[in-house]
N, C-alpha and C positions, 0 to 999 in steps of 0.2 A: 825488848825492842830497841833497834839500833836509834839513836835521836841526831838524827840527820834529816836534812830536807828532801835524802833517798827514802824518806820511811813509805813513802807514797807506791813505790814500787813493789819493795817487799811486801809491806802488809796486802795488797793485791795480791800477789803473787801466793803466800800463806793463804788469805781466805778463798782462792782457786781451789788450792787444793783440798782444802777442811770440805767445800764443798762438794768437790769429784770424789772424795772419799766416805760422804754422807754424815760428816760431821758436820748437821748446819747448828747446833747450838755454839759448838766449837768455834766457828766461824762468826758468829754472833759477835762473841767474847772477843774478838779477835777486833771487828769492826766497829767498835767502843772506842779504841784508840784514835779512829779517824779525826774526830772532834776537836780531841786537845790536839796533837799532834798539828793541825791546819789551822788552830792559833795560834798556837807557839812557836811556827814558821812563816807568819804570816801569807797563807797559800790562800792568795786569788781565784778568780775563777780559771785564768791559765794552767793552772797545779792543781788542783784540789777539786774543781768540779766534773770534770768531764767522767771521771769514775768512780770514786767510791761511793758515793752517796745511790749509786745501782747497786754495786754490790752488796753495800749494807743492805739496803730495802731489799734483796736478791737471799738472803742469808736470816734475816727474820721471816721472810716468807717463808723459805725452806725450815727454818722451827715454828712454824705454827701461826707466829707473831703476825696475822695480815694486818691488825690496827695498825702497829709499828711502822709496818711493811710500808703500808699508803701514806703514812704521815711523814715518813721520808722522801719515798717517789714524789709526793705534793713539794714539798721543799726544795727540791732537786728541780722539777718543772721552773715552778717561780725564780730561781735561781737562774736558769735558765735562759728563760723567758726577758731576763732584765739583762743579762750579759748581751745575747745575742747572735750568740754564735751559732751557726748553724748545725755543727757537730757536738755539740752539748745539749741544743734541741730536741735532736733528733734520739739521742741516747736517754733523754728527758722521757718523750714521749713513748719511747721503748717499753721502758721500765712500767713507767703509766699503764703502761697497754695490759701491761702479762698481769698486771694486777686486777683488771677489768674482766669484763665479758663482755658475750655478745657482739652485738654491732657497734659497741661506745672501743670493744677491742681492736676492732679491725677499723675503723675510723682513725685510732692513734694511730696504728699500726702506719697506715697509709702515709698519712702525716710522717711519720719519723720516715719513713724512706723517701721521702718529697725533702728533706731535709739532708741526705746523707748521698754524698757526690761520690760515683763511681771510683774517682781516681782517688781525692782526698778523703775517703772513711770508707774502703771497700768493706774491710773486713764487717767495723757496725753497720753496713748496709745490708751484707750477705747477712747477718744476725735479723735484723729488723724484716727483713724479706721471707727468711725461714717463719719465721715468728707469723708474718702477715698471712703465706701461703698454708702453713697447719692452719691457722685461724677461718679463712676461706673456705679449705676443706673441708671440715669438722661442718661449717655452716650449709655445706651444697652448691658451693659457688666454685665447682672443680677447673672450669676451663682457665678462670681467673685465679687459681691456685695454682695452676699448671704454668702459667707465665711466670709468676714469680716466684716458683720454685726454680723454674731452669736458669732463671739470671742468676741466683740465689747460688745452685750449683755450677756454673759456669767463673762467678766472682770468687767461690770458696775455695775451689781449684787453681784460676789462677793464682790467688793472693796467698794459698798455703794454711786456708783455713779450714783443715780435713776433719774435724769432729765437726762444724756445720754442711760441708762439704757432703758429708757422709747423711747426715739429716734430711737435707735437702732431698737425697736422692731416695730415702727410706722413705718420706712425703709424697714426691712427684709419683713412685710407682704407686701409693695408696692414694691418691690425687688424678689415676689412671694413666700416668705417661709411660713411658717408655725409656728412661734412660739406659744408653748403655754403659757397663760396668767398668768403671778408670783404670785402666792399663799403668804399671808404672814406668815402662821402658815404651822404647822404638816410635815410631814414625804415629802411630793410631794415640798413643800416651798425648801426644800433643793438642792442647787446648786451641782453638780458634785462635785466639789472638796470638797463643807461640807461634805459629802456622804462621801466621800474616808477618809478623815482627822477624820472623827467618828469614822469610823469603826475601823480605824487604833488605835485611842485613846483608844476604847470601848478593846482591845484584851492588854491592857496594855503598850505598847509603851509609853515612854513619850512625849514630848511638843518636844525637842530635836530629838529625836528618829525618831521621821514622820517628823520633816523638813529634815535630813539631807537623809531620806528615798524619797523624793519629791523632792529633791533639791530645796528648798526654803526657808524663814528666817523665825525663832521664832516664829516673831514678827506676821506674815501672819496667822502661824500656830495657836495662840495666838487669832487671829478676826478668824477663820473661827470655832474655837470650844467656841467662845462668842456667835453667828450666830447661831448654832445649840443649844446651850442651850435656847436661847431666842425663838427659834421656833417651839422647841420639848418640851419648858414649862418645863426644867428640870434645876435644881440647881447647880449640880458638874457631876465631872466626872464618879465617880461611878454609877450613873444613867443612863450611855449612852447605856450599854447593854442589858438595859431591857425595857427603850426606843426603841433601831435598834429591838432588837428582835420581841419585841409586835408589830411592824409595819413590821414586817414578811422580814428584809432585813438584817438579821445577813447572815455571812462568805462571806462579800465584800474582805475579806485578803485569801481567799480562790482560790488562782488562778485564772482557768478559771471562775470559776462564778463567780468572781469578777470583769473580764474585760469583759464578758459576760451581766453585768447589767448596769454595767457603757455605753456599746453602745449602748443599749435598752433605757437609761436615756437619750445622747447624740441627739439621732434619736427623742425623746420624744419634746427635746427642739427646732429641725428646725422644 
């Protein structure tokens, strides 16, 4: 193991894979090092908590170990709980959750996505929501599975998070919805918010312009007109109006038949 203040990544990165591979004793051995490793760099809760201490508890579960398993999740929580962060809560409470049953599971559950903001922790949100909506499921509570599996697949999609992406939707139809099947190209490939973020683009807006119109960062606004270019096969942004146009969905900025398509899209995806 490389002994740099990178090891944080790597070793992640390693027990990912031990684990998609079904090496969890592998994986175990693996997240032994987290310990000393975040003394001997002295890693904060900035560094050092927001992940591993899931995965490890994620990785004795997977070999057997659930005492282990809870007395790190428990550790993790507390840890948590005193920092304060609201995305280390919620990935706290995650962990907690999968570990539990019942209604003490979907209680955490709840909690950790009441904790995990769209824009800043999509991805652990789309996780935590997957998580919530099997949980619901499994219990009989399908209409309220069926909500949060669709945000669940709507956020995994936008954010590029396709093996929960992919869950999501293997839930929702056994959760009774309807989704329909993610296209990778053309004009239908487009998620709701690429849709909105184009059109807004396509009418001259800047990058600026439509996040602070969307209330969301740059940065989001930045991936979700990458997403449309790669999908609609077009180069820049001057291309985007004659793109929406040719695929017959120009004046989305057009009021009501803007909020008008956008629910016809919505209804398309349960």
């Amino acid at each position: 193991m490389l002994d740099t203040p990178t090891w944080q990544f790597l070793l992640e990165a390693i027990i990912d894979l031990r684990l998609a591979k079904g090496e969890a004793q592998s994986a175990v051995e693996e997240a032994r090092h987290f310990p000393r490793f975040e003394a001997e760099w002295g890693a904060g809760p900035g560094v050092g908590l927001y992940e591993w201490r899931w995965r490890s508890a994620t990785a004795h579960s997977a070999a057997g170990d659930e005492d282990a398993a809870l007395e790190i999740a428990d550790e993790q929580l507390s840890v948590a709980e005193r920092f304060g962060s609201g995305r280390a809560l919620g990935i706290a409470l995650r962990t907690c959750a999968l570990l539990s049953c019942g209604g003490e599971r979907i209680e955490m559950l709840r909690r950790a996505v009441d904790h995990l903001p769209r824009e800043r922790s999509a991805v652990e949100r789309t996780h935590a929501l997957v998580e919530l909506g099997a949980a619901l499921r499994r219990s009989g509570h399908r209409a309220e599975a069926r909500e949060a599996l669709q945000e669940a697949l709507e956020l995994g999609r936008d954010h590029h998070a396709l093996l929960l992406a992919r869950r999501a939707h293997t839930e929702l139809r056994a959760a009774g919805g309807r989704p329909r099947s993610p296209l990778q190209t053309g004009l239908d490939s487009l998620t709701p918010s690429e849709r909105r973020v184009a059109e807004m683009a396509s009418g001259g807006l800047s990058n600026a312009e439509v996040a602070q119109a969307l209330f969301v960062t740059v940065k989001t606004i930045e991936m979700h007109l990458s997403n449309v270019y790669r999908k609609l096969h077009i180069g820049a942004r001057t291309d985007l109006r004659e793109a929406l146009t040719d695929s017959s969905v120009d004046g989305w900025n057009s009021g009501i038949r803007g909020n008008q398509r956008e629910t016809v899209d919505q209804r398309r995806d349960v």
